[in-house]
Structure formats: structure tokens, C-alpha cells
TORKOL-4160 file (C-alpha; in steps of 0.2 Angstrom, whole numbers, padded with zeros to 4 digits, m for minus):
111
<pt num="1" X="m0405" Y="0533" Z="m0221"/>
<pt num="2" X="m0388" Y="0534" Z="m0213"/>
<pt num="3" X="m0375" Y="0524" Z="m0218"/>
<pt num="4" X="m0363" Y="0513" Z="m0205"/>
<pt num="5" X="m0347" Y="0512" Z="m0214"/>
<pt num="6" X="m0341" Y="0525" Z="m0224"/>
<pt num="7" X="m0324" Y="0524" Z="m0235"/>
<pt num="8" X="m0312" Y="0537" Z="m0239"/>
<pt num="9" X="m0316" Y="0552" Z="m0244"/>
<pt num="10" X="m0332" Y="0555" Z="m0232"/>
<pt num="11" X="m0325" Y="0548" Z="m0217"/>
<pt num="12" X="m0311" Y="0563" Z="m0219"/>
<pt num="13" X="m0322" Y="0576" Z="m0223"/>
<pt num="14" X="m0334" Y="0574" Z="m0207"/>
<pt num="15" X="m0317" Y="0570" Z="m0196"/>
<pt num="16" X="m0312" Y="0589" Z="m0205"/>
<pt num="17" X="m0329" Y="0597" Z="m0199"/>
<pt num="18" X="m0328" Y="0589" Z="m0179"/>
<pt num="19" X="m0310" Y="0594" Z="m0181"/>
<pt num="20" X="m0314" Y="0611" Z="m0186"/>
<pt num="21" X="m0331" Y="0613" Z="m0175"/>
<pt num="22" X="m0319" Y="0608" Z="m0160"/>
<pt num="23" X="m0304" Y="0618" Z="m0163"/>
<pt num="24" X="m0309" Y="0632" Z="m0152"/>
<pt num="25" X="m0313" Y="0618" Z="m0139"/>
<pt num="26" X="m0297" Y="0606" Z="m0137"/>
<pt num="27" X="m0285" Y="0601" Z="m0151"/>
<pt num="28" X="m0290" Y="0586" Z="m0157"/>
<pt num="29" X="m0278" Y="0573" Z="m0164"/>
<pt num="30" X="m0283" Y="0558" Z="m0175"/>
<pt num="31" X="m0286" Y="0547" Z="m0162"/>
<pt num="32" X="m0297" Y="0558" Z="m0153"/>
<pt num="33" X="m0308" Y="0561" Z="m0170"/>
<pt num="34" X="m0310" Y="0544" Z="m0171"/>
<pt num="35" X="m0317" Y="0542" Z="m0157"/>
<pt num="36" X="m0329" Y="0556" Z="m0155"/>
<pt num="37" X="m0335" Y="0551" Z="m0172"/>
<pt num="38" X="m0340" Y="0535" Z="m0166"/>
<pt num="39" X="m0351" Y="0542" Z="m0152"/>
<pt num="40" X="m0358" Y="0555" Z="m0165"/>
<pt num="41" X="m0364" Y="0539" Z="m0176"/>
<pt num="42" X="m0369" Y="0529" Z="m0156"/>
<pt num="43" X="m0380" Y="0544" Z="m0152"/>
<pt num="44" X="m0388" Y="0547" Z="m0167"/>
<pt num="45" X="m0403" Y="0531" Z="m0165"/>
<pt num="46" X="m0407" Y="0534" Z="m0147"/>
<pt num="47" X="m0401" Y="0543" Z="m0134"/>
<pt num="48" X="m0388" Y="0534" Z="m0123"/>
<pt num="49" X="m0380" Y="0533" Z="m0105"/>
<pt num="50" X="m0364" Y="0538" Z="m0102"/>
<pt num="51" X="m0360" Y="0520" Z="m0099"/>
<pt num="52" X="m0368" Y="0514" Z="m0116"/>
<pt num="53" X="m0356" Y="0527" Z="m0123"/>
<pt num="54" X="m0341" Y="0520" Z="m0113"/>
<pt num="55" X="m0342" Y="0503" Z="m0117"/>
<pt num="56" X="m0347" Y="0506" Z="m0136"/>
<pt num="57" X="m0330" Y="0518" Z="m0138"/>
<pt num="58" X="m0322" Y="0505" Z="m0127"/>
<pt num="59" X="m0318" Y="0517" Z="m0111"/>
<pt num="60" X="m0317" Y="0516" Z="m0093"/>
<pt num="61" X="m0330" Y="0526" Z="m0085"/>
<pt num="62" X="m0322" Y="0540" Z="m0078"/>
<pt num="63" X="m0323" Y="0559" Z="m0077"/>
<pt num="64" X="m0310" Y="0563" Z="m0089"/>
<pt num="65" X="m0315" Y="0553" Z="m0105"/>
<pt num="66" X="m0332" Y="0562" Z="m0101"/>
<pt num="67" X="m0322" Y="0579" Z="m0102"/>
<pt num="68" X="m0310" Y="0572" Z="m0116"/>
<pt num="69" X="m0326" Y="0563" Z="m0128"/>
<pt num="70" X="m0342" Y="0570" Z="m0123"/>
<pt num="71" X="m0343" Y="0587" Z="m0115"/>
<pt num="72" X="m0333" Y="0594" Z="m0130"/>
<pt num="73" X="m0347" Y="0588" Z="m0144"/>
<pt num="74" X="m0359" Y="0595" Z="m0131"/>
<pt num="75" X="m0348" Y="0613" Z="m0132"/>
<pt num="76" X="m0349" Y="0613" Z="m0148"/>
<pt num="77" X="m0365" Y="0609" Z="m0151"/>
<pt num="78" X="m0367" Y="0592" Z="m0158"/>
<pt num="79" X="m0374" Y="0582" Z="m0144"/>
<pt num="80" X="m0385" Y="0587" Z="m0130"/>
<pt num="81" X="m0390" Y="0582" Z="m0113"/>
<pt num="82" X="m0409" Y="0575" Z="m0112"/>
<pt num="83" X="m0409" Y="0584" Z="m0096"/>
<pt num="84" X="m0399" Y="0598" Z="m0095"/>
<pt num="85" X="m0406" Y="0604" Z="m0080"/>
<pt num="86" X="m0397" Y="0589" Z="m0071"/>
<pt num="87" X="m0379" Y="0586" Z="m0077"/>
<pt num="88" X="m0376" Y="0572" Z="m0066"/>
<pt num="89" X="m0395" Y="0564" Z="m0065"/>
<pt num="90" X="m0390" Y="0544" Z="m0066"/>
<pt num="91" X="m0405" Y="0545" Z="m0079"/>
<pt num="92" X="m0395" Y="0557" Z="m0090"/>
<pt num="93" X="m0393" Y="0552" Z="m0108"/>
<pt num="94" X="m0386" Y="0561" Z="m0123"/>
<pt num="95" X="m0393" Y="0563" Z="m0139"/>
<pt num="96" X="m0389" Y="0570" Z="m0155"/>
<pt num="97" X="m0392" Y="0587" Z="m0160"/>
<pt num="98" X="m0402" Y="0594" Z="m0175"/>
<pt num="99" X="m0384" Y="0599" Z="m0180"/>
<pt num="100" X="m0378" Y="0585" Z="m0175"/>
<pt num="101" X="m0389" Y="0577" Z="m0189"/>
<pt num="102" X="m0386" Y="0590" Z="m0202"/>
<pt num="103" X="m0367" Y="0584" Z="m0202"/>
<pt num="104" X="m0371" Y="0567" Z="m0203"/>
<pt num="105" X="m0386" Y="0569" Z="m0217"/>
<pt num="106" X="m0372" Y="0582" Z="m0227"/>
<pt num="107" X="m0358" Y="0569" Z="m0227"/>
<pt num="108" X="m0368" Y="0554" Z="m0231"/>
<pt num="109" X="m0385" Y="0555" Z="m0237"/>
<pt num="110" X="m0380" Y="0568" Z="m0251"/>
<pt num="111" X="m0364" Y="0560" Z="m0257"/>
């Protein structure tokens, strides 16, 4: 299973991967790692609403910590919409990806 806390070493290594999966996207500073990070680990039990995902990263709900924390772990390929037919549907979720997953499973479970 996936572990919730994770010292050192393995925390670094899956802020290097989002750091380098999102370089081509924004330039992300510690901060921001941090804090997509914590969505990644939020989103990988069940999907959840943009709001769950606000108040867990403790966020306002507002377009551009959308743009800023979730669109680019959707962009590159780590979360997903549960319908991505409807960007905007007020039952729209996001979920982790099957690559999502993979990072989290390399980082932790094979350590």
C-alpha cells in the first residue's frame, strides 16, 4: 500500500520527477511542488472536487490556483478529469492516472 508520510530521500526524488514531468508546463518552485504533491497523494483514494482539493491544499476557490495546481498535473498526465467531455460540470472530479499511480508505487512501494 502507499504510504502517508515519507522522509528524505523519497519525498525529493517524486518532487524531482513532478519537477521534471512539469518543466515543459510552468517552472515550478518548491512551494508549488509541495503543493501539487499533496493533491497527487488527495487524489489517489477517490476522485475529488475541485473544492475537496481547495480546502485540502488549503486554497481559495478560484480559477487561478486551478491553472496554477491542477491543470498542470492534468497537462502532464498525472491526474485526469472523470468527465472530460465536461471541464466545467459542477459534478466534475479528478482522479489519478495510471501514471499517476506508477510514480507513486516507484517512489514508495519499491523503496
Amino acid at each position: 500500500m502507499f504510504q502517508e508520510h515519507i522522509p528524505g530521500k523519497e519525498a525529493d526524488d517524486l518532487a524531482d520527477d513532478l519537477a521534471d514531468d512539469l518543466a515543459a508546463v510552468l517552472i515550478p518552485d518548491d512551494d508549488v511542488l509541495a503543493v501539487l504533491e499533496k493533491v497527487i497523494r488527495f487524489c489517489k483514494i477517490e476522485p475529488r472536487k475541485q473544492d475537496e482539493i481547495y480546502k485540502e491544499i488549503n486554497m481559495k476557490p478560484h480559477a487561478d490556483t486551478r491553472k496554477k495546481y491542477i491543470d498542470p498535473l492534468i497537462t502532464v498526465g498525472l491526474l485526469e478529469r472523470t468527465i472530460p467531455d465536461k471541464p466545467t460540470s459542477p459534478n466534475q472530479k479528478y482522479r489519478l492516472t495510471s501514471r499517476g499511480y506508477e510514480i507513486l508505487i516507484d517512489k514508495y512501494d519499491n523503496k
